[in-house]
MARBAVEX-432743 format. One record per residue (C-alpha): x, y, z; chain; residue number from 1; residue in one letter. Coordinates in steps of 0.2 Angstrom, whole numbers, plus 5000, padded with zeros to 4 digits. Layout:
N
east, north, up, tinu, loba, dose
X, Y, Z, A, NUM, A
...
//
This chain:
583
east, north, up, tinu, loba, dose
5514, 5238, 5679, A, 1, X
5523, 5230, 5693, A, 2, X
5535, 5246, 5702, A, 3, X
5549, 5234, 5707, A, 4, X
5564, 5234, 5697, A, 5, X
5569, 5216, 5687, A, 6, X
5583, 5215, 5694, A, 7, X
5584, 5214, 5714, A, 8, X
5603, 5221, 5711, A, 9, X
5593, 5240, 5706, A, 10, X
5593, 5250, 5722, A, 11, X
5599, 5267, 5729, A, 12, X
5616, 5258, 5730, A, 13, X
5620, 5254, 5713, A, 14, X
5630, 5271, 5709, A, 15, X
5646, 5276, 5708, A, 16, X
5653, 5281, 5726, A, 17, X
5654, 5301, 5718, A, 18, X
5636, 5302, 5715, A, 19, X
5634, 5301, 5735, A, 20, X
5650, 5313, 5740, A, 21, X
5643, 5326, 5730, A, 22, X
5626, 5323, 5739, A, 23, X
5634, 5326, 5755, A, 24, X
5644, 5343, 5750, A, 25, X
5626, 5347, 5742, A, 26, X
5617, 5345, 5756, A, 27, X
5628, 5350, 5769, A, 28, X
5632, 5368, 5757, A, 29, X
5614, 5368, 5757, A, 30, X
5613, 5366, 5740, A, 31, X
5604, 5352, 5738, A, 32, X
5586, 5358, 5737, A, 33, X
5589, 5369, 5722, A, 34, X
5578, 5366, 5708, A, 35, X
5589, 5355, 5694, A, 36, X
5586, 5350, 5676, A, 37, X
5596, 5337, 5668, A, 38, X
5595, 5329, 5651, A, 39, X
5601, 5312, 5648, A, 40, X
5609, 5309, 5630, A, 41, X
5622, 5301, 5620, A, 42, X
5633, 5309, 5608, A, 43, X
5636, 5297, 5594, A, 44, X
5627, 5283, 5585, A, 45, X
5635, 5266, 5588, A, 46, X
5641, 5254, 5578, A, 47, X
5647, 5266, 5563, A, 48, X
5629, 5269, 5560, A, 49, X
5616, 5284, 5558, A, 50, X
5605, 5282, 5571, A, 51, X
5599, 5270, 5590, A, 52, X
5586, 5262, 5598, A, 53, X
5579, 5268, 5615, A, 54, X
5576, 5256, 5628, A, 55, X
5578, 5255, 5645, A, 56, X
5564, 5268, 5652, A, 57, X
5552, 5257, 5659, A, 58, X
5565, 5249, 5671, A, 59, X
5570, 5268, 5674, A, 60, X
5552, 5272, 5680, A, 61, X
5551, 5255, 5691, A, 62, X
5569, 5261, 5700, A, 63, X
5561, 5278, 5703, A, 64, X
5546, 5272, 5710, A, 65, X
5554, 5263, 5723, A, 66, X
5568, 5274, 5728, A, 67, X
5572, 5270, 5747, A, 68, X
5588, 5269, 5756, A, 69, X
5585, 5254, 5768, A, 70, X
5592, 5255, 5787, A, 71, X
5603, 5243, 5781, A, 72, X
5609, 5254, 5766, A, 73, X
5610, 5270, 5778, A, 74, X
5623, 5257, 5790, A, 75, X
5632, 5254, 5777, A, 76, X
5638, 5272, 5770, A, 77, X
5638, 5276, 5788, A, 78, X
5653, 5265, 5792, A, 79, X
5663, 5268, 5776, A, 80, X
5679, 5276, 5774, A, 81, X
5674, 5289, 5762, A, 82, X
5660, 5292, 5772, A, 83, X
5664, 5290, 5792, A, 84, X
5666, 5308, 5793, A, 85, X
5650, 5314, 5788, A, 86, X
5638, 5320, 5800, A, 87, X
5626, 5308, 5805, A, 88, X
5612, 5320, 5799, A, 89, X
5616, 5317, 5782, A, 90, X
5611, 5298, 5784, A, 91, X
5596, 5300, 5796, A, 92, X
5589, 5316, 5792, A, 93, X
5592, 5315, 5772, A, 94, X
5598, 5298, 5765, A, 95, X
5583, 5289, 5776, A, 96, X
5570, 5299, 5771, A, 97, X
5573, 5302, 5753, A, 98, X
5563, 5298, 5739, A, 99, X
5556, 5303, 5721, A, 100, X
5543, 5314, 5725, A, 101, X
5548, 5330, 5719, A, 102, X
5556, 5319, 5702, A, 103, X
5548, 5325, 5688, A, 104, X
5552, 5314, 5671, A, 105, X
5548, 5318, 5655, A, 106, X
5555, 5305, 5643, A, 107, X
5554, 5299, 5623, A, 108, X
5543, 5282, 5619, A, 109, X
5551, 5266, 5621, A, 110, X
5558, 5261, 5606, A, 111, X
5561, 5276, 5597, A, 112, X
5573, 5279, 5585, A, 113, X
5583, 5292, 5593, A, 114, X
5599, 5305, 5586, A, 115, X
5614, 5314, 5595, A, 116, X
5611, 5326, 5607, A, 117, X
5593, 5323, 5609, A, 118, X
5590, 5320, 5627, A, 119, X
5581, 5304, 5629, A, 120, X
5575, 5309, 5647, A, 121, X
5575, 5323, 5656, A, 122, X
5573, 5325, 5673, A, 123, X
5570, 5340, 5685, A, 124, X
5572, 5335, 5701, A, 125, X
5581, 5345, 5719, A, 126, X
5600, 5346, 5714, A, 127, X
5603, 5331, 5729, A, 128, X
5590, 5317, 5724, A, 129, X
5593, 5323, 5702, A, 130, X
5612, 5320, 5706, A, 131, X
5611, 5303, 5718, A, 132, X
5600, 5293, 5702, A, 133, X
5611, 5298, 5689, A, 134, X
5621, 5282, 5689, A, 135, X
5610, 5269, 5689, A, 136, X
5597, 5278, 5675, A, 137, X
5614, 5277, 5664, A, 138, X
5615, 5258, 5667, A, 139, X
5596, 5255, 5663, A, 140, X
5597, 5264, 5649, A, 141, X
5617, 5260, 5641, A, 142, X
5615, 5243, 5636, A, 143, X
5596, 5241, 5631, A, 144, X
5597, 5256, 5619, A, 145, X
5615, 5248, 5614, A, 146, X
5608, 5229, 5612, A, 147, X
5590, 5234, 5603, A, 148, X
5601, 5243, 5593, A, 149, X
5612, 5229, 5588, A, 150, X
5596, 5220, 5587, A, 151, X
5589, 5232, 5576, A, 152, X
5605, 5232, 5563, A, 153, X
5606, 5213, 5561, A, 154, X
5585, 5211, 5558, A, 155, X
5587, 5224, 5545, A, 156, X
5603, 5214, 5537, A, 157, X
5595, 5198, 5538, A, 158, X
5580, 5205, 5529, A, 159, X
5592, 5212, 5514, A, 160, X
5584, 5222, 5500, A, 161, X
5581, 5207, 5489, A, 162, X
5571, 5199, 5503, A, 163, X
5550, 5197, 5498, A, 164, X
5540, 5195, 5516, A, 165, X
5532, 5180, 5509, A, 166, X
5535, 5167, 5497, A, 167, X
5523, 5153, 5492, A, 168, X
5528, 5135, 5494, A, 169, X
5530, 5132, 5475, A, 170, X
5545, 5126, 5468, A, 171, X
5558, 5136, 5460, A, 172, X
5556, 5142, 5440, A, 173, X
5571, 5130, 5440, A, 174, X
5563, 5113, 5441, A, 175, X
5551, 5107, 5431, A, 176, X
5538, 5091, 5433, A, 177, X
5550, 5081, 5420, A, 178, X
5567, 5086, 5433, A, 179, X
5565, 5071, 5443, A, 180, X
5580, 5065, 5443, A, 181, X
5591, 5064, 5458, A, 182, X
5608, 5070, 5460, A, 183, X
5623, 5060, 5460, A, 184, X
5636, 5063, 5471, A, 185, X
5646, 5069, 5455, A, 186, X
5632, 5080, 5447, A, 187, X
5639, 5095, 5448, A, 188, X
5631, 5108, 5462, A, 189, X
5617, 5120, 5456, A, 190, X
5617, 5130, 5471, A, 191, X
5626, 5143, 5463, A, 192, X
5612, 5144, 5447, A, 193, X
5600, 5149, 5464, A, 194, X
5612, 5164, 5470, A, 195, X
5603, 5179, 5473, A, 196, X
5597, 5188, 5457, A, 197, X
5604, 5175, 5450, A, 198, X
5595, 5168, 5432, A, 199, X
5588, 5155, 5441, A, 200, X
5582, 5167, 5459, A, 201, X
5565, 5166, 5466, A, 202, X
5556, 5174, 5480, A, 203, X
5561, 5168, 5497, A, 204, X
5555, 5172, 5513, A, 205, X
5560, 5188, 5525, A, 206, X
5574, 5179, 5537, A, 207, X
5569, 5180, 5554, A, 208, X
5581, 5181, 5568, A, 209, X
5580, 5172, 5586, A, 210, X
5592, 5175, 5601, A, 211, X
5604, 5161, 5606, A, 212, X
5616, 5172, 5617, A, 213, X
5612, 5170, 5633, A, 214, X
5628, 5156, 5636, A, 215, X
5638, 5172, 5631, A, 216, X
5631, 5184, 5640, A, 217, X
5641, 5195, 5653, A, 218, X
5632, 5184, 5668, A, 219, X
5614, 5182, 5671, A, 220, X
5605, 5199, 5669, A, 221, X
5615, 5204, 5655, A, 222, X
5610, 5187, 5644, A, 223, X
5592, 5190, 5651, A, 224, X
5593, 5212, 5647, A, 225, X
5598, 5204, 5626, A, 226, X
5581, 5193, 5625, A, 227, X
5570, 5206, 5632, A, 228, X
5579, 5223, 5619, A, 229, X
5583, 5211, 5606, A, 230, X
5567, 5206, 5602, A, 231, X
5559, 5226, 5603, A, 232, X
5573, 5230, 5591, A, 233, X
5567, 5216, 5581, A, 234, X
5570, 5198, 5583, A, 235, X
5558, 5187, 5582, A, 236, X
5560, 5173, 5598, A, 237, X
5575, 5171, 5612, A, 238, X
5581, 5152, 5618, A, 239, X
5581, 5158, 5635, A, 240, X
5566, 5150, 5645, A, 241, X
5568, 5161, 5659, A, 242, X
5564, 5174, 5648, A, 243, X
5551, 5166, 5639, A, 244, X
5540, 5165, 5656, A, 245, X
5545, 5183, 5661, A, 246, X
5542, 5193, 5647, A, 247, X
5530, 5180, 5638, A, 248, X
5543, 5180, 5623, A, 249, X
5541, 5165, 5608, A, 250, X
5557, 5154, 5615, A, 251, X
5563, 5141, 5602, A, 252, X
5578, 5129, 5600, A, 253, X
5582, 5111, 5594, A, 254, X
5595, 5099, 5600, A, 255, X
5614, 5101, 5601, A, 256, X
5626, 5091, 5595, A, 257, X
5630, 5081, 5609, A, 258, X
5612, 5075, 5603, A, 259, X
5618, 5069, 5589, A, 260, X
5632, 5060, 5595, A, 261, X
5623, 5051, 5611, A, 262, X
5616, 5040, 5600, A, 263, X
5628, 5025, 5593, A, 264, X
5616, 5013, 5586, A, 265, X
5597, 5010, 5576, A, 266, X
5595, 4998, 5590, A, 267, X
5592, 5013, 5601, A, 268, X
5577, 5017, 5592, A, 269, X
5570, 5002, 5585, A, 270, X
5556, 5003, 5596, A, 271, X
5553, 5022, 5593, A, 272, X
5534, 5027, 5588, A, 273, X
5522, 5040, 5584, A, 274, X
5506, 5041, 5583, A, 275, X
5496, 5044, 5565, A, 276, X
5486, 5059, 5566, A, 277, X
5469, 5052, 5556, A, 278, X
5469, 5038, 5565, A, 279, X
5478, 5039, 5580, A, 280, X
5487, 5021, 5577, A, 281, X
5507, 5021, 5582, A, 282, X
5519, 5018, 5570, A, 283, X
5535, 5011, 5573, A, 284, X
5548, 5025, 5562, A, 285, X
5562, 5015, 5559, A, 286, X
5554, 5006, 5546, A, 287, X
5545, 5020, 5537, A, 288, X
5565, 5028, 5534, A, 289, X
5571, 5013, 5531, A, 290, X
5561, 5012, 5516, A, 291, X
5562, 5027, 5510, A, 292, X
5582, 5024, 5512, A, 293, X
5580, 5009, 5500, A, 294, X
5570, 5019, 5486, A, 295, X
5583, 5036, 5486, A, 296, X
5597, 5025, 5488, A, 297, X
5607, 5033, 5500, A, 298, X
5614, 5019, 5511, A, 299, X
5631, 5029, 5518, A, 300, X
5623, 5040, 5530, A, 301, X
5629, 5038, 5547, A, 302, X
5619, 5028, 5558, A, 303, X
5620, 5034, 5575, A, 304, X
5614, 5054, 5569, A, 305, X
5599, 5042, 5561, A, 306, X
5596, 5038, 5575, A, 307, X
5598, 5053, 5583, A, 308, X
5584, 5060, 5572, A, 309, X
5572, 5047, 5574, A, 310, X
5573, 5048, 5594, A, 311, X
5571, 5067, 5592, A, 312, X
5556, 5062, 5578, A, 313, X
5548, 5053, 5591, A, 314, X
5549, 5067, 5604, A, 315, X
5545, 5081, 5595, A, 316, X
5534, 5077, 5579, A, 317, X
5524, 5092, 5577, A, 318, X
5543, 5104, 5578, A, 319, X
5555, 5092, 5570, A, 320, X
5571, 5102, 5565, A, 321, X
5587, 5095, 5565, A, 322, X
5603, 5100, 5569, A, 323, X
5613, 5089, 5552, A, 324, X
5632, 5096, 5552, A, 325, X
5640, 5083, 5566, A, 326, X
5647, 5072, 5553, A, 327, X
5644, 5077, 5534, A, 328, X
5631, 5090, 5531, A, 329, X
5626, 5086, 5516, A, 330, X
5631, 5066, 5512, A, 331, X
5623, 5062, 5530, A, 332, X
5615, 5075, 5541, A, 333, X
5604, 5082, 5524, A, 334, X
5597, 5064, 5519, A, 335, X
5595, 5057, 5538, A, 336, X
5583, 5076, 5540, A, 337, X
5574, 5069, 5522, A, 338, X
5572, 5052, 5526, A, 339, X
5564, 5056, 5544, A, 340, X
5555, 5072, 5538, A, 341, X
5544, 5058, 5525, A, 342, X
5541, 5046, 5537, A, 343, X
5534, 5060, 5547, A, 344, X
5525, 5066, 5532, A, 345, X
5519, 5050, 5528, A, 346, X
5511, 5051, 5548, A, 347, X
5502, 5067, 5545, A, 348, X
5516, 5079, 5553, A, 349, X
5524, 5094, 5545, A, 350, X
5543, 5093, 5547, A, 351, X
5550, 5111, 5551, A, 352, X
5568, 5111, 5543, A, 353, X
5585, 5110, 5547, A, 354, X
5601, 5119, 5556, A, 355, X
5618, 5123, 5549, A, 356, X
5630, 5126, 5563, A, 357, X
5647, 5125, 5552, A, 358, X
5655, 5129, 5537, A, 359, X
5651, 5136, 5520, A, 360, X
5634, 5145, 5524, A, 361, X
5630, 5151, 5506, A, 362, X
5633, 5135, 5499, A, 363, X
5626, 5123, 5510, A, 364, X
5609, 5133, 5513, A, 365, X
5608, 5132, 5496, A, 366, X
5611, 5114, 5494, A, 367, X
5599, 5112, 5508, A, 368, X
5585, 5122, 5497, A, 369, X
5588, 5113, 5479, A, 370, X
5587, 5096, 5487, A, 371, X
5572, 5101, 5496, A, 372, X
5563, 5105, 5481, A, 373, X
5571, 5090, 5471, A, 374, X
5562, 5078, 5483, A, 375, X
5548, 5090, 5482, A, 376, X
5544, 5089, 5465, A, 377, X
5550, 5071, 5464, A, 378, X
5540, 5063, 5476, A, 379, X
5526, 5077, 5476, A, 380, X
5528, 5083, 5493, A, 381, X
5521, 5099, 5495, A, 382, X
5532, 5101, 5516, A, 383, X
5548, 5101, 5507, A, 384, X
5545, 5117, 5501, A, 385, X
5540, 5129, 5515, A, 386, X
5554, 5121, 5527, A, 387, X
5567, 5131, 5537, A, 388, X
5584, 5132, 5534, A, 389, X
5590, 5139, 5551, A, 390, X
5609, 5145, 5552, A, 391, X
5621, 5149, 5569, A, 392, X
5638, 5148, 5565, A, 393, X
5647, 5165, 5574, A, 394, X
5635, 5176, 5563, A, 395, X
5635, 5194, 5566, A, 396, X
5633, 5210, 5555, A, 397, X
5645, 5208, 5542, A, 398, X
5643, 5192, 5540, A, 399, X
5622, 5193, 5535, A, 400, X
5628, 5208, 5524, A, 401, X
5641, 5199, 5516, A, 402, X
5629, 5180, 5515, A, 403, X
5617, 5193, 5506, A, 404, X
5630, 5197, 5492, A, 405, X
5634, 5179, 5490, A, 406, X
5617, 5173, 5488, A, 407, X
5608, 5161, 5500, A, 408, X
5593, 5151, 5506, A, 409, X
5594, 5154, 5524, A, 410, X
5578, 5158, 5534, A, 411, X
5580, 5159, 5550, A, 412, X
5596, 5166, 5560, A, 413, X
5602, 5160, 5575, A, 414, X
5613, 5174, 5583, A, 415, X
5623, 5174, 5602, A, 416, X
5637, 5181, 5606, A, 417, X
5640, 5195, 5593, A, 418, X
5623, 5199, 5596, A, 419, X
5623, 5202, 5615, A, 420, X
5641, 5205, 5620, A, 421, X
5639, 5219, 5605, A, 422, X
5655, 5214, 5598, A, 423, X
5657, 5229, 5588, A, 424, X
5653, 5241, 5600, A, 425, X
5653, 5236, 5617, A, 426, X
5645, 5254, 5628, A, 427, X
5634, 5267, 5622, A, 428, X
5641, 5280, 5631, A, 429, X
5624, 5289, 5636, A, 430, X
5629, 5305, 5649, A, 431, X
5617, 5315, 5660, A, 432, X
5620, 5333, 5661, A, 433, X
5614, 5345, 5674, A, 434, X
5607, 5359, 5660, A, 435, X
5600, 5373, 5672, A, 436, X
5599, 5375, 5691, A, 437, X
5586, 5387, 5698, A, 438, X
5580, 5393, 5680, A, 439, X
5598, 5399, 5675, A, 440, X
5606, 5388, 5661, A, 441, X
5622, 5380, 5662, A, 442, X
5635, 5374, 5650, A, 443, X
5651, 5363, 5649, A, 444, X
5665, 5369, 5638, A, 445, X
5676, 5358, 5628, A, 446, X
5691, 5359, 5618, A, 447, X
5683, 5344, 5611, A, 448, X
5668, 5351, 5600, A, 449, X
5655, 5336, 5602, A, 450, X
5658, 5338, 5621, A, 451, X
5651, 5355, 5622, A, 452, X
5633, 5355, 5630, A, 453, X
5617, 5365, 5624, A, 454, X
5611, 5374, 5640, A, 455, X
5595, 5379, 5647, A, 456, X
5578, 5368, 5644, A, 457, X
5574, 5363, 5628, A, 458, X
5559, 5357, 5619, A, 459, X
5564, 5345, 5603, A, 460, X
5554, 5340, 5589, A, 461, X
5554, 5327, 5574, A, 462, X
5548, 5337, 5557, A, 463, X
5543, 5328, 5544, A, 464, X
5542, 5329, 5526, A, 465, X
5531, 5327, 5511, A, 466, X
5537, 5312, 5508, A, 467, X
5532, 5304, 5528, A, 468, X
5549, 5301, 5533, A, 469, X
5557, 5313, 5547, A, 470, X
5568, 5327, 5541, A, 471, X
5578, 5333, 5555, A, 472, X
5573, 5333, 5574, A, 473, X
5574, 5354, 5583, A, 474, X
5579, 5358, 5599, A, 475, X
5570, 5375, 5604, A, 476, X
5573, 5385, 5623, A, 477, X
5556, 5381, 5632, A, 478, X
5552, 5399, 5634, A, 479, X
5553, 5404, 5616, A, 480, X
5540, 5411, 5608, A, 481, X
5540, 5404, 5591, A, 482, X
5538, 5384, 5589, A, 483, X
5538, 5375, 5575, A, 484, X
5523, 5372, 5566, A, 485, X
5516, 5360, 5549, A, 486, X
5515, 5373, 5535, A, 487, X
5528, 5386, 5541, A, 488, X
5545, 5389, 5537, A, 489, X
5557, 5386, 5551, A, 490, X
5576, 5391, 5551, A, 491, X
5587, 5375, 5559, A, 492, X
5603, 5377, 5564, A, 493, X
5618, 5367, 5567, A, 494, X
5623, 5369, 5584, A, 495, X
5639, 5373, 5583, A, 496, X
5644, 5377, 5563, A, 497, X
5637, 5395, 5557, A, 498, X
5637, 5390, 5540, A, 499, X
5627, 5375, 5543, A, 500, X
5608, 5380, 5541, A, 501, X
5594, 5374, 5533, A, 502, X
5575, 5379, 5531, A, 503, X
5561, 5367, 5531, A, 504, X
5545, 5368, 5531, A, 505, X
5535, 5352, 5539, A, 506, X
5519, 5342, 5533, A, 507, X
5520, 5336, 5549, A, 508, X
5529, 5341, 5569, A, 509, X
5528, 5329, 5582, A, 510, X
5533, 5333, 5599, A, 511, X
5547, 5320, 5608, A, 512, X
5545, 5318, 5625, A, 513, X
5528, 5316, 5634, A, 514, X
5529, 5315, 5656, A, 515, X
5531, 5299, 5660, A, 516, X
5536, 5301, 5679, A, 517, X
5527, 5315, 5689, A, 518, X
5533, 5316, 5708, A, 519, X
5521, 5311, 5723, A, 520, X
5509, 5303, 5707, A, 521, X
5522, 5292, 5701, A, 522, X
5522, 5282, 5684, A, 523, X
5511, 5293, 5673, A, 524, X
5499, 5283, 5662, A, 525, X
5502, 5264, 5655, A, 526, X
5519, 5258, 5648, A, 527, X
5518, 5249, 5628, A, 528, X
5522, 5231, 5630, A, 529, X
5536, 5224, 5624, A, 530, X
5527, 5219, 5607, A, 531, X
5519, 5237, 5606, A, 532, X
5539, 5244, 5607, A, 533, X
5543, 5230, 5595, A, 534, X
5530, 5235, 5583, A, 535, X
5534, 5251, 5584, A, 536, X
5553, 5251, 5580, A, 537, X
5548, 5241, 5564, A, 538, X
5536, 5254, 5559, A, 539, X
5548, 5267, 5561, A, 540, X
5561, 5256, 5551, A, 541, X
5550, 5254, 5537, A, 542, X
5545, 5275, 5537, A, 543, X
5565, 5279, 5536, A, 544, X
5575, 5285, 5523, A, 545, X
5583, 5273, 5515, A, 546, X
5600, 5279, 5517, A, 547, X
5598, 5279, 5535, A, 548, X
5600, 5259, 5536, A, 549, X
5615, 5258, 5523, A, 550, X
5629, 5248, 5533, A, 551, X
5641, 5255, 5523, A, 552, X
5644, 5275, 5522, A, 553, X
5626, 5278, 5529, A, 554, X
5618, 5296, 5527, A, 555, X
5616, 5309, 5541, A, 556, X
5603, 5311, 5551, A, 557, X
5602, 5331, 5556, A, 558, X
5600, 5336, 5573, A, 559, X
5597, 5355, 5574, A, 560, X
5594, 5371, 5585, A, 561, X
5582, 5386, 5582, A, 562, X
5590, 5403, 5579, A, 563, X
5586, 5408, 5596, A, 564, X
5594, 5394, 5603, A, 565, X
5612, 5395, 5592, A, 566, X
5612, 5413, 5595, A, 567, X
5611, 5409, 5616, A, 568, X
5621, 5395, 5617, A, 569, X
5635, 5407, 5607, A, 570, X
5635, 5419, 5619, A, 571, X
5633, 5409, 5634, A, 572, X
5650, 5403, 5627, A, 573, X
5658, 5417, 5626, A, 574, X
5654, 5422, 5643, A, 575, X
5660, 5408, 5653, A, 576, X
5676, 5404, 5641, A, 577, X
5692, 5417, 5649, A, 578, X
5701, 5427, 5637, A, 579, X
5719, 5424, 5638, A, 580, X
5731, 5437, 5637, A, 581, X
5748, 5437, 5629, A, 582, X
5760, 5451, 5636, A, 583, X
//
């Protein structure tokens, strides 16, 4: 793995102005060598749900790795106002010679699914060097764990719980061979017979979901941040290019409508041709959708998107998918894809589907489908019914939640803006603690309760049940004796509520964090690829409770202490809150 950061922007200089004052009164207190430990952690699940992603870590270990105030950098703080005062030891003894060699880093794996409180990272570093990174480790980590998140939600609504992960290509139980009879304009709609669990349902495939948000992004990294976490928390492909070649991500797109309305005449394309696969002889399109125009009848389509889809035909025969709501979805766009997709057929090609960009998603995707598998079974075309039906009309969560309730025959979900500006939740709000400073713990008070911190080192845990899905995840001091252990009962406690206690004895204990950064060494052991982080936030989807995932009212995951633990943290309060006395 490459030890440069992504993103040129991700140096020494990209904190906040307070990370480098304290520095200085560290450093000229003589503070700043004192051993530090500091945990990294957020204190609530976003987006109203029970649980996040974590991402972020491998650009963390790349900006460690190249720690370096440059001459330029040392100029710089030197000449500022905040700064001009400071003695010029500070910049040429410490800033210019600083680095990670005494960081030590131990962190969860990318991608895990990861609770309040839990550190994420935790760093033990001199008090100067652990202070100065704290910034820029929150912004590597905020937003990745915030987007694979949101990633994660909207994979897991588009899925659905009626969704089967294949489906044959075989018509509905709907149609029969004697069913071949097209549809007038006046027949009334079926799509409604195909809702889901409906009379008439029958297995569809799993949606997928691609990443069209990069025109939406907060500027350039933050469009290119979405296609790299959206796909490890689950989507399947990203429209960025630049993307695509950097992280060797599946990229995928059609045409827009601007496309579709270039092209004002057939004469544009009456000269368009593509060559017959068992033969290799060109054919001229035009008249092959002519004549199929002439045997369905359907003479008012528009012309110019025609020809729109015969030049894009031409172009792209093996990936033909059409973009069909510029003018009438279903009285124009619909039967100019059908009367192209046969020609191409005819050709030896396998058309790819359609987009809906616009209106009444539910009922159009299942207009799409019945007349899909009407030409199917009336012309015996075997494409018509493996063909995707690809939506991107503002969708976000509650809108796949509530396209699920109304039934649909969407397969693929084209999602932007909602997806990387996380619309419903726009910041994480990871913090990094200092937790203990030369072996002596250290805690934050709060009148607010979820602001209080657990001091000291901690190890944590995920214990699992009989069933294989995780139970709780425990937080134990490093130094105590008693750790959890599969087979033995083990007392977990709510941090802060006495009554709150539970015992549990595990089938199973894994350990959380694992060194992943270790000083003078550097990066310790080989970073999972993007697709290995993928593949394993959908393993760990599919081994969660189920009540986990619910969008609405979803259960509690619990994040708990050992006795041991509770009992310190309880006293260490007591101690460092003043008693107040009334006279």
């Amino acid at each position: 793995m490459t030890t440069k950061p992504s993103n040129n922007l991700v140096t020494p200089l990209l904190t906040d102005l307070y990370q480098i004052t304290m520095a200085y009164a560290y450093w000229k207190t003589g503070q700043h060598k004192k051993t530090a430990h500091f945990e990294l952690f957020f204190r609530k699940n976003p987006f109203g749900g029970s649980y996040t992603l974590f991402a972020g870590l491998d650009e963390v270990l790349k900006f460690l790795s190249s720690f370096q105030f440059s001459p330029d950098d040392i100029e710089y703080l030197r000449n500022t106002a905040a700064l001009g005062h400071c003695e010029p030891a500070f910049f040429d003894d410490y800033l210019a010679h600083l680095d990670c060699s005494e960081v030590v880093v131990h962190a969860m794996k990318e991608g895990s699914m990861v609770f309040p409180r839990v550190p994420l990272i935790t760093v033990t570093a001199p008090l100067g060097i652990g202070n100065l990174i704290e910034t820029t480790m929150l912004t590597l980590v905020n937003y990745p764990s915030l987007v694979a998140t949101n990633a994660s939600r909207m994979v897991v609504a588009a899925r659905g719980q009626f969704w089967e992960e294949t489906a044959g290509a075989s018509p509905p139980r709907s149609m029969t061979p004697e069913s071949h009879e097209l549809r007038s304009s006046a027949t009334p709609r079926k799509s409604m017979q195909l809702s889901e669990g409906g009379q008439n349902d029958f297995t569809r495939r799993k949606p997928k979901c691609v990443e069209f948000g990069l025109r939406r992004a907060q500027g350039p990294d933050g469009g290119f941040s979405a296609s790299k976490y959206s796909h490890i928390g689950g989507f399947h492909a990203t429209s960025n290019v630049l993307a695509g070649k950097l992280l060797n991500l599946p990229i995928g797109g059609t045409h827009a409508h601007s496309f579709v309305m270039s092209y004002t005449s057939l004469d544009l394309v009456k000269d368009a041709k593509v060559e017959r696969v068992d033969n290799g002889e060109m054919v001229l399109l035009l008249p092959l959708v002519r004549k199929y125009q002439n045997e369905l009848e359907w003479h008012d389509t528009n012309e110019g998107e025609m020809a729109a889809f015969i030049g894009y035909a031409s172009s792209f025969p093996n990936s033909f998918l059409c973009l069909i709501d510029t003018y009438d979805t279903l009285q124009s766009g619909l039967r100019n894809f059908i009367l192209v997709a046969l020609a191409l057929d005819d050709l030896g090609y396998t058309p790819r589907g359609v987009r809906l960009d616009s209106g009444d998603l539910s009922y159009l995707s299942l207009e799409c489908e019945y007349l899909f598998h009407e030409i199917g079974s009336r012309l015996e075309r075997s494409f018509c019914y493996g063909l995707d039906i690809v939506a991107s009309n503002d969708i976000n969560e509650a809108v796949l939640h509530s396209l699920n309730k109304q039934g649909h025959a969407i397969t693929m979900f084209g999602i932007g803006t909602n997806l990387v500006t996380c619309q419903n939740q726009p910041a994480l709000g990871c913090v990094y603690k200092l937790v203990e400073i030369d072996g002596e713990p250290r805690i934050k008070l709060s009148n607010d309760l979820e602001k209080v911190l657990i001091p000291g080192k901690k190890i944590a845990y995920r214990l699992f049940g009989e069933a294989g899905w995780p139970l709780l995840d425990y937080m134990a001091g490093i130094h105590e004796e008693s750790q959890p252990a599969v087979g033995k009962r083990v007392l977990c406690r709510h941090p802060f509520i006495e009554q709150k206690r539970v015992a549990v004895i595990p089938s199973r204990v894994v350990k959380l964090h694992s060194l992943v950064f270790d000083g003078k060494n550097g990066i310790v052991g080989e970073l999972p690829s993007i697709t290995e982080s993928r593949q394993f936030v959908n393993d760990q989807i599919n081994n969660t409770r189920a009540d986990l995932l619910r969008y609405v009212n979803p259960g509690e995951y619990k994040v708990s202490v050992s006795e041991d633990s509770f009992r310190f943290l309880h006293n260490m309060w007591q101690e460092e809150t003043p008693v107040t006395e009334l006279r």
